[in-house]
N, C-alpha and C positions, 0 to 999 in steps of 0.2 A: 623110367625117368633118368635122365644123363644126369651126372654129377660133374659135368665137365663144365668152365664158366667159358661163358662169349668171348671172343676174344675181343671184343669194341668195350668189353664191362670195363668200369672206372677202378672198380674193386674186385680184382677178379676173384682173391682168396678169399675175399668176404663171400662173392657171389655163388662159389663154390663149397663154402664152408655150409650157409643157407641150404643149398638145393641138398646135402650130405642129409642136414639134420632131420628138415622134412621128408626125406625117403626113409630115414630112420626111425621116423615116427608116425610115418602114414598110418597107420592103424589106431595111435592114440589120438590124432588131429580130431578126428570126430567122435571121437568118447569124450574127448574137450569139450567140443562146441556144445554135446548132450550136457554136461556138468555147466554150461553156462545159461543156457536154455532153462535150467531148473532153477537155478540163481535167479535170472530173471523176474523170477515170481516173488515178488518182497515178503509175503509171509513164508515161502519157502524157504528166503534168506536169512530169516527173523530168527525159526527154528533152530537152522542149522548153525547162526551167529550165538542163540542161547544157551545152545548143545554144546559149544565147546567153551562156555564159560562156565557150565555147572558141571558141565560131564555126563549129566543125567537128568533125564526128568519127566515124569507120567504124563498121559495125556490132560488129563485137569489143570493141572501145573499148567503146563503148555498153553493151555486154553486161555489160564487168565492172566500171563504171559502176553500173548498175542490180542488179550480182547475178542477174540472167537469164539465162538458154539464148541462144544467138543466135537459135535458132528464134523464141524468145518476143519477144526486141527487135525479130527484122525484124518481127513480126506487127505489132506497134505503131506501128513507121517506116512501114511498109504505109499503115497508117489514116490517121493525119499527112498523109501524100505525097498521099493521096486528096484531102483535103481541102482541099489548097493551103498547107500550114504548113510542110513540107518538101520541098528540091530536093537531089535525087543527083547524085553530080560525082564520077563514074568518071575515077581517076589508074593507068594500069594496071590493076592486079589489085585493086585497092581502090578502094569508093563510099566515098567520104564523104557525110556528110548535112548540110546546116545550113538556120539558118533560112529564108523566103520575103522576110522583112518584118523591116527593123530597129524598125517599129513592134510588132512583136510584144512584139520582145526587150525594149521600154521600156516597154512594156503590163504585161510578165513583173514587171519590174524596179520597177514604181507600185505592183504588188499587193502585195508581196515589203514593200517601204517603210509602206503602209498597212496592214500586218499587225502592222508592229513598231509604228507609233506607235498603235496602239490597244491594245497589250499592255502600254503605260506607264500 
């Protein structure tokens, strides 16, 4: 990919600044789109929004949380866990779940904030 901008561009340092970051991040552009794609799932998003309000919390928890079967919650910790957004932390007889990345939980937490001030 050229990082050099059109010469017709309106903005060519802009134009050029753009094409830089995206070849810079070619690799992570689609580990994005995957983290948005799981987002997409509103119980997915429910968890993950719970998880970084409490920090932790077992699948039962979760459950009546969400209003779901536990069947239905693990399915979902399941997917999460695949993907590297959740780690299990077996205390006895109970896993808890919590976030991977306190970058998530602040990720979570910017969305959450840019939702409010665009509904002003």
């Amino acid at each position: 990919m050229a990082t050099s901008a059109p010469s017709g561009a309106v903005d060519a340092e802009g134009v050029a600044r753009a094409r830089r970051l995206l070849a810079r991040e070619r690799v992570q552009v689609p580990r994005l789109a995957e983290l948005y794609k799981l987002l997409a799932n509103p119980m997915r998003l429910k968890i993950l929004l719970a998880l970084s309000e409490t920090r932790r919390l077992c699948v039962g928890d979760l459950a009546q949380v969400l209003g779901l079967s536990v069947a239905a919650t693990s399915q979902q910790l399941k997917i999460l866990r695949q993907h590297g957004w959740l780690r299990a932390v077996a205390e006895g007889r109970l896993v808890f779940y919590e976030l991977t990345s306190s970058g998530l939980r602040d990720a979570l937490a910017g969305d959450l904030l840019l939702l409010r001030e665009a509904a002003r």
